[in-house]
C-alpha positions in Angstrom: -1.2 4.4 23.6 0.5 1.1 22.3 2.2 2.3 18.7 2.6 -1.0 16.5 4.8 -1.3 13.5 3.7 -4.1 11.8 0.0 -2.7 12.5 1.1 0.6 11.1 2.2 -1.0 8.5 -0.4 -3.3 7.2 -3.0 -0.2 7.8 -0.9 1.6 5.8 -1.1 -0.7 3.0 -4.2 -1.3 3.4 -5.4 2.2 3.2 -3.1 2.6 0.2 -4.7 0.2 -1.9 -8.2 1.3 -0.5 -7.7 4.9 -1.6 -5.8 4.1 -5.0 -4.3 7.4 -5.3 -2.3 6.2 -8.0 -4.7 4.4 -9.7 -7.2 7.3 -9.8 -4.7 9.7 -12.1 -6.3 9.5 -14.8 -9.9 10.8 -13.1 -7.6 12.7 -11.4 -5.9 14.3 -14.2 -9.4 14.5 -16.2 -10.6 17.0 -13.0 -7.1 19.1 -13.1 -8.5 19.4 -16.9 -11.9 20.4 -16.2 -11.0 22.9 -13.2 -7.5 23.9 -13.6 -5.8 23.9 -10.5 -5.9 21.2 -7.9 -6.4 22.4 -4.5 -4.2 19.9 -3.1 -4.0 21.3 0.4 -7.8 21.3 1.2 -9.0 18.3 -0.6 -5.9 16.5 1.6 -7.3 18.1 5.2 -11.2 17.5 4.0 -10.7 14.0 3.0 -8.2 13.4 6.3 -11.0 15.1 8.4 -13.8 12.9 6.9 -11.8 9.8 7.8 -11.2 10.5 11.1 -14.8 11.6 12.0 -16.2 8.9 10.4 -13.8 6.2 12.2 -15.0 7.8 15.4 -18.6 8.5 15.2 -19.2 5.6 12.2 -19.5 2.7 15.1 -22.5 5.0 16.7 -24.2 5.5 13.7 -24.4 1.9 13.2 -25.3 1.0 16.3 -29.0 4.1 16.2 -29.8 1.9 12.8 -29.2 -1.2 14.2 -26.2 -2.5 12.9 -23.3 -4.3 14.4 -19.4 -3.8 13.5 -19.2 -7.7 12.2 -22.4 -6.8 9.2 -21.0 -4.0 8.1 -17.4 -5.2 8.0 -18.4 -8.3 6.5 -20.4 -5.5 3.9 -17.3 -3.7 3.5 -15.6 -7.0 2.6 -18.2 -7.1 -0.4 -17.1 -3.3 -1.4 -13.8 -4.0 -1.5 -14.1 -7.4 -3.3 -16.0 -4.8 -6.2 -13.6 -2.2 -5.7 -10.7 -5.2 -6.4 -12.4 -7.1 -9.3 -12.7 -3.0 -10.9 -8.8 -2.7 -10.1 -7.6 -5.9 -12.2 -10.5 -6.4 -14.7 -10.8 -2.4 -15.7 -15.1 -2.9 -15.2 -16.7 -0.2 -13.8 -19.6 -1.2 -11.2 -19.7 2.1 -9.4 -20.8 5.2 -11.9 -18.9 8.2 -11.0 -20.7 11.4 -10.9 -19.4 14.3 -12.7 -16.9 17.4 -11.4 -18.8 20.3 -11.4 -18.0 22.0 -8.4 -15.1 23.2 -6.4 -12.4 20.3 -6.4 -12.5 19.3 -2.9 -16.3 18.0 -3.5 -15.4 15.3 -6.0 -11.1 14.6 -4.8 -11.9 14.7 -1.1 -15.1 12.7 -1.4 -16.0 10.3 -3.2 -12.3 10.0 -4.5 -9.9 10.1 -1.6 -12.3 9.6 1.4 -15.2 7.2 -0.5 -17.2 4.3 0.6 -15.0 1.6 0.5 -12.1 4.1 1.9 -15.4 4.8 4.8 -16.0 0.9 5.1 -12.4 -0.2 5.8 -11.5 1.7 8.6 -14.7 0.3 10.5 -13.6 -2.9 9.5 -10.3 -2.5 10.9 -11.3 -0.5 13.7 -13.0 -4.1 14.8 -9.2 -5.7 14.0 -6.6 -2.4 15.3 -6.1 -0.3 17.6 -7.0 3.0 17.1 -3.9 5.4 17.6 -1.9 2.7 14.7 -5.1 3.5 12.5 -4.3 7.5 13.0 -0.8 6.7 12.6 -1.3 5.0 9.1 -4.4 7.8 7.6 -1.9 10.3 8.5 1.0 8.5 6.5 -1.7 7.9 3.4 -2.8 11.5 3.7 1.0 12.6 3.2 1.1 10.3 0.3 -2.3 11.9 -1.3 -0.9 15.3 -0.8 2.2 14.6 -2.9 0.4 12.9 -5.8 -2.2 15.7 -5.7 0.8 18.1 -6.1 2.6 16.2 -8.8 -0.2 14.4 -10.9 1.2 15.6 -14.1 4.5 14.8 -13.3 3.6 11.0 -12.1 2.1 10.6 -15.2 4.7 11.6 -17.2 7.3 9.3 -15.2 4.8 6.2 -14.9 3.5 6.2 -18.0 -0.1 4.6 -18.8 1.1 0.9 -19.2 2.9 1.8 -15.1 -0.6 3.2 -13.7 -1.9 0.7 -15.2 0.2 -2.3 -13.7 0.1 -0.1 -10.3 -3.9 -0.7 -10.2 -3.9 -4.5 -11.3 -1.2 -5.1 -8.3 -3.6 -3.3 -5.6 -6.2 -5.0 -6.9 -5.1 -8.2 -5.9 -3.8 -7.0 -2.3 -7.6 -5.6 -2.3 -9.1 -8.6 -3.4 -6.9 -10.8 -0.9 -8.0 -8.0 1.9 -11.7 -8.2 1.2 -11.4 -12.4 1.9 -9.7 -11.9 4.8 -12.0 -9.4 6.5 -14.8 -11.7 5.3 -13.4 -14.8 6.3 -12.3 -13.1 10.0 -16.1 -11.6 10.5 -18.0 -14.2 9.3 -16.3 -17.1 11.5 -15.7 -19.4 8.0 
């Protein structure tokens, strides 16, 4: 194992923007309406779970449908291009689907562990090494865990015009992610 700082640290921030804790309060808060309490705990260890199994097994599934690491990182570029323009813009391309079930279904996926959060660790999987990956899903999944404890209480203290500037910031880092992975997968 070859632990990496600076690789832990741009995963890290990568991730971060990817899963937009911050930025998804107010669905967030919307679901805490709807359902009451937030099972923080289990939506935390089911979106961590999906992440890892996915990094794993992802490649493989690719590779029975016939897809290379390169396609579907320059793919994932595209979704996080999207993801980014939603972020500073405030346009919706992706519909979200409703919370009517147990709050794990809609926090752990599509919120915390979704496709572009699916998509960017198989695009840096191609780019890192895999125990720095761990190293930095583990740090994010400590960071969900507190929001998902506290979403109330960041609101309070952030304010809408703070979430607001929050998303608009990782959507830039996102956007400036998503021409980098293109850029490094499709040789320009």
């Amino acid at each position: 194992m070859e632990f990496n700082l600076k690789e832990i640290a741009t995963i890290t921030m990568i991730l971060f923007a990817v899963i937009d804790i911050i930025g998804s309060l107010p669905v967030l808060l919307d679901l805490q309406t709807k359902l009451g309490k937030i099972q923080s705990e289990k939506a935390t260890l089911v979106s961590g779970g999906i992440m890892l199994i996915f990094m794993f097994i992802g490649q493989q599934i690719l590779e029975i449908i016939g897809i290379d690491v390169s396609s579907f990182a320059i793919a994932g570029s595209f979704i996080i291009f999207f993801l980014a323009l939603e972020m500073i813009l405030g346009i919706k391309f992706y519909k979200e689907e409703g919370a009517h079930t147990a709050s794990v279904v809609p926090i752990a996926f599509p919120i915390i562990a979704g496709t572009g959060t699916l998509t960017t660790l198989l695009s840096i999987r191609a780019e890192y090494k895999v125990e720095n990956i761990i190293v930095a899903i583990l740090i994010n999944l400590i960071f969900v865990y507190i929001v998902l404890r506290n979403t109330y209480r960041l609101e309070h203290w952030l304010g809408p015009s703070g979430i607001n500037i929050l998303r608009k910031v990782f959507g830039v880092i996102l956007l400036a992610i998503a021409v980098k992975l293109f850029r490094t997968h499709a040789g320009v």
